[in-house]
VOTORPA-460418 format. One line per field, with one value per residue (C-alpha): x, y, z; residue in three letters. Coordinates in Angstrom, 3 decimals, padded with zeros to 6 digits. Layout:
BEGIN
px <- [X, ...]
py <- [Y, ...]
pz <- [Z, ...]
code <- [ALA, ...]
This chain:
BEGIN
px <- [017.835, 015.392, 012.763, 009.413, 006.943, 003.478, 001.398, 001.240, 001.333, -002.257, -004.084, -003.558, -005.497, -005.156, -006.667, -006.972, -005.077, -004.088, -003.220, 000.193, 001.769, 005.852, 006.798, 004.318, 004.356, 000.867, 001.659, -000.932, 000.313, -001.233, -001.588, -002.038, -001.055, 000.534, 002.895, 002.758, 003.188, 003.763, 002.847, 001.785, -001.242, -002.797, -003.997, -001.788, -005.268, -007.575, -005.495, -007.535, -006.399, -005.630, -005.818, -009.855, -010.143, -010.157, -007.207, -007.132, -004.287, -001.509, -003.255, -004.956, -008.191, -009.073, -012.745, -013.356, -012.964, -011.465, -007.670, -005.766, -002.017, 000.650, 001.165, 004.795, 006.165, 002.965, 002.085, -001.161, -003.102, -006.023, -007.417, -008.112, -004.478, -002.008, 000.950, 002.486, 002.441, 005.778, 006.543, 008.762, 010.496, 008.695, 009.978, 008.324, 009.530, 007.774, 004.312, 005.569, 005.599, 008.186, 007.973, 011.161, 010.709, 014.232]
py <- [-005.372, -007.325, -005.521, -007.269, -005.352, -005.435, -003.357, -000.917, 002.567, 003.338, 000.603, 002.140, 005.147, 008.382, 007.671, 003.540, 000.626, -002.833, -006.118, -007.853, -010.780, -010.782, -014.197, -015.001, -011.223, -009.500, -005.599, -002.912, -001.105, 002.524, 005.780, 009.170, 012.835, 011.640, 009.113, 005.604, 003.406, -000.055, -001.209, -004.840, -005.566, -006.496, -004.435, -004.520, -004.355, -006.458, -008.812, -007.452, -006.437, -003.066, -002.520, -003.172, 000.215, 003.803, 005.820, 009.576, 012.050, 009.541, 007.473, 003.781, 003.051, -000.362, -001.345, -003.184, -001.056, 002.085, 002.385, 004.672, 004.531, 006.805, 005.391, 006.877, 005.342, 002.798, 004.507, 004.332, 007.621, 006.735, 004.199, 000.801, 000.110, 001.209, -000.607, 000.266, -001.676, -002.406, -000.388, -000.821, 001.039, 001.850, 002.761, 003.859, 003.456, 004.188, 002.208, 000.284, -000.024, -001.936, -002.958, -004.280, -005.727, -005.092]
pz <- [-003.788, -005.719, -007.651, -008.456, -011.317, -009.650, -012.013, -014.595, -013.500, -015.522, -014.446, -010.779, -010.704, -008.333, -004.934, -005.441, -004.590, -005.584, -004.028, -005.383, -003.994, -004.508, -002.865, -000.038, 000.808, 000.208, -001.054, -001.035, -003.945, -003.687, -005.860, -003.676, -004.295, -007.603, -005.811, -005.647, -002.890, -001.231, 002.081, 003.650, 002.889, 006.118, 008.666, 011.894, 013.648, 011.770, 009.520, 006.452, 003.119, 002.610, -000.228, -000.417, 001.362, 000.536, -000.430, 000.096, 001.529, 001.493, 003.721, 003.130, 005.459, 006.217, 005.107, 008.438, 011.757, 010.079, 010.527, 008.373, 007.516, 006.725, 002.868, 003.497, 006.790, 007.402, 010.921, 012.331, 011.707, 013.640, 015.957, 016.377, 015.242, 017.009, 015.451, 012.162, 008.634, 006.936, 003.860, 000.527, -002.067, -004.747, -008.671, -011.748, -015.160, -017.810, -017.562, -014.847, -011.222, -009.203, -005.319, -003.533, -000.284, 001.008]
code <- [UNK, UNK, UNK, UNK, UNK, UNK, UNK, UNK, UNK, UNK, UNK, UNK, UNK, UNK, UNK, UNK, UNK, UNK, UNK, UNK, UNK, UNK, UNK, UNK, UNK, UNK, UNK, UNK, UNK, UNK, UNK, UNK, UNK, UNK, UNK, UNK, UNK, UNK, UNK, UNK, UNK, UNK, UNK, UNK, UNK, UNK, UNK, UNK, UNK, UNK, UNK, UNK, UNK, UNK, UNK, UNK, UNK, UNK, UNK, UNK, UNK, UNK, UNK, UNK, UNK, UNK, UNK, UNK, UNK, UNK, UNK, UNK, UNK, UNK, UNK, UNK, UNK, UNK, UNK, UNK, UNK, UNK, UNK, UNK, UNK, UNK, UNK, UNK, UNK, UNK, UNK, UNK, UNK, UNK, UNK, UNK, UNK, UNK, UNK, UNK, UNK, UNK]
């Protein structure tokens, strides 16, 4: 398993996401009830970034039509999307976050 470093763990603050690109995979890498996260980072709806929308309760909403996702198993928490978004392992060590996409 393949581990990428996508950010450092301060520059990600509580509640707030960024956009990392390991290969030709977009990540939504995402900071919520003191965890960190990684999920694709396009909507299953909308095929819009994630991670431009709002983080709260371990969920990421997309900015365009309002679909949240379960930051821990990607499902759909609320409508239009009714199909799930792929997630990935996530470590911390020290300063720095890693994202594997297997």
């Amino acid at each position: 398993m393949t581990r990428t470093r996508v950010c450092s763990l301060s520059e990600l603050a509580e509640d707030s996401a960024v956009r990392a690109t390991i290969g030709d995979v977009a990540v939504c890498v995402a900071r919520s009830e003191g965890e960190v996260f990684a999920v694709n980072d396009r909507c299953s709806h909308a095929d819009v970034s994630l991670a431009e929308g709002d983080v709260e309760d371990g969920s990421v909403t997309c900015w365009l039509h309002g679909s949240a996702f379960d930051l821990r198993t990607g499902a759909p928490r609320s409508l239009p999307a009714t199909q799930p978004v792929p997630t990935y392992a996530v470590s911390v060590e020290g300063d720095d976050v890693f994202v594997s996409l297997s």
